[in-house]
ROKOLVEX-537924 format. One line per field, with one value per residue (C-alpha): residue number from 0; y, x, z. Coordinates in Angstrom, 1 decimal. Example, Ala and Ser with C-alpha at 12.3 -4.5 7.8 and 13.67 -1.06 7.14 Angstrom:
2
nulo = c(0	1)
y = c(-4.5	-1.1)
x = c(12.3	13.7)
z = c(7.8	7.1)
END
This chain:
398
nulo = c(0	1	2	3	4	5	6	7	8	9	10	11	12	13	14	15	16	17	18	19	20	21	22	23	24	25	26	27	28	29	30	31	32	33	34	35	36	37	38	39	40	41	42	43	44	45	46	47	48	49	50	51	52	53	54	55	56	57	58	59	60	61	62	63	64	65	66	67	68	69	70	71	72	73	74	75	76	77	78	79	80	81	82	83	84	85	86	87	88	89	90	91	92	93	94	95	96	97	98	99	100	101	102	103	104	105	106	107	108	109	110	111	112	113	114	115	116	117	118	119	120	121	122	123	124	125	126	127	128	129	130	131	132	133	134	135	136	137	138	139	140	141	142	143	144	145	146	147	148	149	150	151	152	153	154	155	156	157	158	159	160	161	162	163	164	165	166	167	168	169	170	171	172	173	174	175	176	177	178	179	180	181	182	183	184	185	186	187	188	189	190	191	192	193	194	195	196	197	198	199	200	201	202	203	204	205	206	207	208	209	210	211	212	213	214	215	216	217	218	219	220	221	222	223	224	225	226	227	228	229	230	231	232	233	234	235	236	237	238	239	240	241	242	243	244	245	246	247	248	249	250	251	252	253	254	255	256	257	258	259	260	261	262	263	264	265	266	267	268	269	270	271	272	273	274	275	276	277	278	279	280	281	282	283	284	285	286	287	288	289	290	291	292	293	294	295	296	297	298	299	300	301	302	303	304	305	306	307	308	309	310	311	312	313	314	315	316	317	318	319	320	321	322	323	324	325	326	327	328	329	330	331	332	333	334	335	336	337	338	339	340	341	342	343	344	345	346	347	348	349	350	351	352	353	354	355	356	357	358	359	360	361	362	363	364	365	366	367	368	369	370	371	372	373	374	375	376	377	378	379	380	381	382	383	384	385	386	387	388	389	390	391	392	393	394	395	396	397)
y = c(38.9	39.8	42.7	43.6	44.8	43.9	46.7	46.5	48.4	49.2	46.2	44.5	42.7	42.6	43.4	43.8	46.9	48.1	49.2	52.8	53.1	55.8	58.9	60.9	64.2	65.6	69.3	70.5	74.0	72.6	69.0	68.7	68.6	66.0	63.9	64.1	64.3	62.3	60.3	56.5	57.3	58.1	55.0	52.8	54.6	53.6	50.0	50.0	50.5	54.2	56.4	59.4	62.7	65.7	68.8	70.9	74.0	71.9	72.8	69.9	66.6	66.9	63.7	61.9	61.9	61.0	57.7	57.0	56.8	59.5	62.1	65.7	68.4	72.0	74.6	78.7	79.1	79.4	78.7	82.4	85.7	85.6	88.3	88.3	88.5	85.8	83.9	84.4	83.2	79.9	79.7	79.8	77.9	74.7	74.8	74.3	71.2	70.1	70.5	68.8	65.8	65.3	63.3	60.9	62.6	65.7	65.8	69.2	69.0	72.0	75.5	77.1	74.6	73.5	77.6	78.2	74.4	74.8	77.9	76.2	73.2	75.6	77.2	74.0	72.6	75.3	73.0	70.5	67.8	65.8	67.3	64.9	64.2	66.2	65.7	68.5	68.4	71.6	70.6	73.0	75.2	76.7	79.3	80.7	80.1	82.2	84.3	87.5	88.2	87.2	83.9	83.1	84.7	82.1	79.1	80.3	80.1	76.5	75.6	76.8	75.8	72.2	72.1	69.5	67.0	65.1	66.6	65.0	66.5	65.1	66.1	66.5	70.2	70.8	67.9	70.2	73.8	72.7	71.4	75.1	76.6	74.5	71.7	68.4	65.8	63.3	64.7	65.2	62.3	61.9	60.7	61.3	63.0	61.5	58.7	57.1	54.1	52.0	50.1	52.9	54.7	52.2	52.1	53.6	53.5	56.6	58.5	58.0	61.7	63.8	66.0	65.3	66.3	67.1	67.9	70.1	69.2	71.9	74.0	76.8	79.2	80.9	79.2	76.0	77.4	77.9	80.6	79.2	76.3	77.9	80.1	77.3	75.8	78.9	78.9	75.6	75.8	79.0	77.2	74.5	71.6	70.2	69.9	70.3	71.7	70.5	72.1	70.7	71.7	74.4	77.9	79.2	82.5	82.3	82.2	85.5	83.6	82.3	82.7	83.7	82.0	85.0	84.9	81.2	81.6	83.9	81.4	78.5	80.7	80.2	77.3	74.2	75.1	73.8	74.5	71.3	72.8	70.8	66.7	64.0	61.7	62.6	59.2	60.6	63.8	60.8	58.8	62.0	62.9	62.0	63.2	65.4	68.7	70.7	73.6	75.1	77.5	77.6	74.9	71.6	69.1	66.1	66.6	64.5	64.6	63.9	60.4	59.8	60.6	58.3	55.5	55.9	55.5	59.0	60.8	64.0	67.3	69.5	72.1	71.2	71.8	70.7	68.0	68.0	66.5	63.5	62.2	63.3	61.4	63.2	61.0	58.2	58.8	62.3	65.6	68.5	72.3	75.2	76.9	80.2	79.1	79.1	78.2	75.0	73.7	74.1	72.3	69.4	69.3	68.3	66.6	64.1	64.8	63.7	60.4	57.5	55.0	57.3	58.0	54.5	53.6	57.0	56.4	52.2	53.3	56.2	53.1	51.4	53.8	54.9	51.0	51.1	54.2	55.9	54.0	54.6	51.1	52.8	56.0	54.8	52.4	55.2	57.5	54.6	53.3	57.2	57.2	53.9	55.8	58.7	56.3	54.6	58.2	59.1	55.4	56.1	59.7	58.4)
x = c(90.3	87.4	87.3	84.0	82.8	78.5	76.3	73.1	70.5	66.9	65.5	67.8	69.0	73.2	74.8	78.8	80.2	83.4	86.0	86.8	90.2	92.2	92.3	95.7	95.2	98.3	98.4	100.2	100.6	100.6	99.2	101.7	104.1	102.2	102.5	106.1	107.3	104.5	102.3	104.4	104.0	100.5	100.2	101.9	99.8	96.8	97.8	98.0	94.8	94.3	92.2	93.7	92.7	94.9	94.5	95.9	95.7	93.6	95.8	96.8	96.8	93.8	92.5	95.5	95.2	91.4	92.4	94.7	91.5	92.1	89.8	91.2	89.9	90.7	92.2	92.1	96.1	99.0	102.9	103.7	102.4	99.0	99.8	98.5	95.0	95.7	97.0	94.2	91.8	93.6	94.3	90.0	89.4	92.0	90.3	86.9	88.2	90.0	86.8	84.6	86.9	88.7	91.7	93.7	97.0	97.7	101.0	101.3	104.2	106.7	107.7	103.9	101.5	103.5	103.2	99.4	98.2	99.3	97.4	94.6	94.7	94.5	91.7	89.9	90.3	90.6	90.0	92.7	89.5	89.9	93.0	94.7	98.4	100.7	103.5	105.2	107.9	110.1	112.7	115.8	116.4	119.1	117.5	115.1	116.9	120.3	121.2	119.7	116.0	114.3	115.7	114.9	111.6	111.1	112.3	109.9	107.4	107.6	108.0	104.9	103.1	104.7	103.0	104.7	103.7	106.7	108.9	110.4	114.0	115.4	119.0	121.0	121.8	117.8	117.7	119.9	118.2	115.0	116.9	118.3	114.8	113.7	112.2	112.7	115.5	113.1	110.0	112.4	112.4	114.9	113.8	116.1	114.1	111.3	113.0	113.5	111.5	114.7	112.9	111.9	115.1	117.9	121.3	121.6	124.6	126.9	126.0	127.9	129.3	132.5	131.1	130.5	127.3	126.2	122.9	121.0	117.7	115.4	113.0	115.0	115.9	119.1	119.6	119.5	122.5	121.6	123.8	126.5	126.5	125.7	129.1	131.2	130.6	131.2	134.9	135.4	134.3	136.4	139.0	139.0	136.9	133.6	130.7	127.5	125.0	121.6	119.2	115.4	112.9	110.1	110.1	108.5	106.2	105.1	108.6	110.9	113.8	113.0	114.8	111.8	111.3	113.0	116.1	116.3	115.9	119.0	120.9	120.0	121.4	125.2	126.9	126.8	123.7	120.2	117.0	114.7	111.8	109.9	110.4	108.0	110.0	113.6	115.5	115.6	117.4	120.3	120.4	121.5	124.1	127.2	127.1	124.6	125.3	123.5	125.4	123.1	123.0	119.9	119.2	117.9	116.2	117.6	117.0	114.9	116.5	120.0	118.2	117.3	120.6	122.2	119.8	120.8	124.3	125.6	128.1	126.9	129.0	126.8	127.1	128.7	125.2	122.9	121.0	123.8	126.0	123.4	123.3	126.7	129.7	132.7	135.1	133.0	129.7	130.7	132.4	131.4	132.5	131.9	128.7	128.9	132.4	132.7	136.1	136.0	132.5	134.6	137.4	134.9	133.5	136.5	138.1	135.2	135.0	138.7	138.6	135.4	136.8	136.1	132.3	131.6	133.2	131.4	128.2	128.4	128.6	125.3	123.3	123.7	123.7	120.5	119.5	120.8	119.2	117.1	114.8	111.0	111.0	113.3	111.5	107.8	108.8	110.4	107.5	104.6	106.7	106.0	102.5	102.2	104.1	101.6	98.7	100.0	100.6	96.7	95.3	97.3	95.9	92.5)
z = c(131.2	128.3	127.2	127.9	131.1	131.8	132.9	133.8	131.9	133.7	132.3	134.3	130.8	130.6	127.1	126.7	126.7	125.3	128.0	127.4	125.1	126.6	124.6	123.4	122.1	119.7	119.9	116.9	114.9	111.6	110.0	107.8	110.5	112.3	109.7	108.8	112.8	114.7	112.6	113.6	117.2	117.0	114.0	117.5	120.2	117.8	117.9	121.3	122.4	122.1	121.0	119.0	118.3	116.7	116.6	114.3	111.9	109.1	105.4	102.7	104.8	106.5	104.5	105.4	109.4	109.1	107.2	109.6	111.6	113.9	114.7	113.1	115.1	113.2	114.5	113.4	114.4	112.6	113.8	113.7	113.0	115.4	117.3	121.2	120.1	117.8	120.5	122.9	120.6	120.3	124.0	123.9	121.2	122.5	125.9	124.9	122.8	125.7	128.0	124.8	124.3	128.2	127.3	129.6	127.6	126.2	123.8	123.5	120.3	119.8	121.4	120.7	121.3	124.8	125.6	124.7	125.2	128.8	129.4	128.0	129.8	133.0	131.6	131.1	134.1	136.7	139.8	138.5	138.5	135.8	133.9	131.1	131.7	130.3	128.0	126.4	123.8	123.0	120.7	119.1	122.6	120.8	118.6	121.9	124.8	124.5	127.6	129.4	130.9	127.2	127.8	132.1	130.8	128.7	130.6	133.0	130.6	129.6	133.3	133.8	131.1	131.3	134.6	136.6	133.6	131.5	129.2	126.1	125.3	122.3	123.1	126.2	125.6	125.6	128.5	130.6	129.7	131.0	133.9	134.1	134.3	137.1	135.9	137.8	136.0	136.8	135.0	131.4	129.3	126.8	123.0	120.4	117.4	115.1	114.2	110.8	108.9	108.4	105.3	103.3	103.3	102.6	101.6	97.9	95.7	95.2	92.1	88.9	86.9	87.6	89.9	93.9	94.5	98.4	99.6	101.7	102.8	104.8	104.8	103.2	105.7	106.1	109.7	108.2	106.4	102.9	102.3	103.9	102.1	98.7	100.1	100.6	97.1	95.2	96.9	95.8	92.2	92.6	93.0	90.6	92.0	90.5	93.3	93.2	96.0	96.0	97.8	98.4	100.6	100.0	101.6	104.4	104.2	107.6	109.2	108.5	108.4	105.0	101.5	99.3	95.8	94.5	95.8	95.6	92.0	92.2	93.9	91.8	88.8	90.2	88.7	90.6	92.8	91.8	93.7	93.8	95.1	97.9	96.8	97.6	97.9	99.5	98.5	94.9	97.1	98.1	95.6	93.5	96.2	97.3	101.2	103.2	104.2	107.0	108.0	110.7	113.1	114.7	118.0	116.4	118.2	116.2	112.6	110.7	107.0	108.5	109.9	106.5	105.1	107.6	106.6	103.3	103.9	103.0	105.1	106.3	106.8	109.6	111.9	115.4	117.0	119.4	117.8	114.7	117.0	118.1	114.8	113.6	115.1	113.9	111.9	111.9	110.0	109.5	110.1	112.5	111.5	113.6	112.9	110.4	109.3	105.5	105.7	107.6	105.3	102.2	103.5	104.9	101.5	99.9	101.9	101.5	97.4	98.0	100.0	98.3	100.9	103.6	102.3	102.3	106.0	107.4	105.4	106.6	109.8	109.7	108.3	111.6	113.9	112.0	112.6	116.3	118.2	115.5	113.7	114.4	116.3	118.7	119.1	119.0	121.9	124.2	123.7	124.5	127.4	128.7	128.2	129.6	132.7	132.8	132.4	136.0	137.2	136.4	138.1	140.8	141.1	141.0)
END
């Protein structure tokens, strides 16, 4: 079939007309964000046809999304510290985009934008006529939905703003929350994390030096387990052995729960911890460490730099976790500790300074797995077959 469609213009001559791509509209708090979590999905969704649009509080990669050729549509929010009348004003500001651009899809990325970009949508399209499908993705449960009224309060929250659209989970444990709050098993959608470009970050030989160096890589918060894992190698130098801790990843001002420089500074003045700072490029991170370390104990979704640090055949040390324990497989590409425990990290930590054959068999066996069910192939497929599903959903509806 061509595609182009003939119209027929009042003087009755006929010129080809483009069909009308269908439009996918990323909502997301931050751009950076979109571009280290969500640009190969929209990259794939772009190559298949549609038309994408993001928008997004507007800070350093701005440039980046337009020459992607996507269309970058500001936005005067931040992740936290908005405040209700903060909020409304984005709740207004997101609907009149959505009535100005009317998408067929709305991706609605992260605990924030799913909460206010379903009011909006609501707000947009009060009569239901014409409302985009809706895919919301609320990743890391762990952190917001504990127990108590706070917590039903929530679920109910994200039922409602989900809005009998689809919802991407990106572990079971978050699969079977939203299940708890009342949203249908067949409208949640499981896709594991981000995913990982397989060719960029490839298997990388083990440092050379005495010491065995392990990294954390993060956004340098304490539930990432900074100070746990700064804990767990001052015990072990304590006691006689020579590791290293890495950490890289910048701070966060806008989120409480962040180290400032200050303090990082202090930390990075004990022996055997350095401070990289935020690193462009992370395989520089692994090809300086040993194994991975991720000690957290906050809800993750499925974390991104533990990907990489599978693709690049390092063994990783994490927290047993939601989203921790997708990636990790204890004893084979890894080891699992209980969350908070300083104990059990140090004695993870040496046990794999202790044992090279056993870094090379676990990290051997991340690289695949990476390969197998995590590379950006995977993950760009799973999310397009959806959209492909909500498209049918909206023809049908028609």
């Amino acid at each position: 079939m061509s595609s182009t469609a003939l119209v027929h213009h009042p003087a009755d001559v006929t010129a080809p007309v483009a069909l009308r791509r269908p439009k996918l509209l990323f909502l997301v708090t931050e751009d950076w964000y979109f571009c280290s979590h969500r640009l190969p999905v929209a990259r794939a969704a772009r190559d298949a046809g549609f038309e994408i649009v993001v928008a997004t509080r507007q800070r350093a990669h701005g440039d980046a999304i337009r020459r992607e050729g996507f269309a970058l549509r500001p936005l005067a929010w931040r992740r936290r510290g908005d405040g209700i009348a903060g909020a409304i004003r984005a709740v207004i500001e997101i609907a009149r985009l959505y009535r100005a651009e009317r998408p067929d899809i709305l991706h609605h990325v992260a605990l924030k934008p799913v909460l206010l970009g379903g009011i909006a949508v609501r707000l947009a399209f009060p009569s239901g006529r014409g409302r985009p499908e809706l895919v919301s993705a609320v990743m890391g449960l762990g952190s917001h939905f504990g127990r108590g009224w706070t917590a039903r309060a929530l679920g109910w929250a994200v039922r409602l703003a989900a809005g009998g659209g689809r919802v991407i989970a990106q572990n079971p444990a978050d699969g079977a929350a939203l299940a708890g709050f009342g949203i249908r098993r067949d409208r949640i959608a499981l896709i594991r994390g981000s995913g990982v470009d397989t060719a960029h970050f490839r298997p990388l030989p083990e440092p050379g030096g005495a010491e065995f160096s392990i990294a954390l890589v993060a956004r340098m918060l304490r539930s990432k387990g900074v100070p746990d894992a700064v804990a767990a190698v001052r015990r072990l130098r304590r006691a006689g052995l020579a590791i290293q801790l890495l950490l890289a990843g910048p701070t966060d001002p806008d989120n409480p729960d962040s180290l400032d420089e200050a303090e990082l500074a202090a930390l990075a003045i004990e022996p055997g911890v350095t401070w990289l700072g935020q690193v462009a490029d992370v395989r520089e991170v692994w090809a300086r460490a040993h194994a991975a370390v991720f000690p957290s104990t906050y809800g993750e979704g499925v974390p991104k730099a533990l990907l990489e640090a599978a693709a690049c055949a390092r063994p990783i040390i994490a927290a047993d976790m939601p989203g921790c324990r997708e990636v990790v497989r204890h004893g084979e590409n890894g080891l699992l500790v209980p969350p908070a425990t300083i104990d059990a990290l140090a004695e993870a930590i040496a046990a794999l300074a202790d044992d090279p054959s056993a870094r090379q068999r676990m990290g051997a066996v991340g690289r695949t797995l990476a390969e197998r069910e995590f590379a950006e192939e995977v993950v760009t497929e799973q999310t397009l077959a959806l959209y492909r599903a909500m498209l049918a959903d909206r023809k049908a509806a028609a």
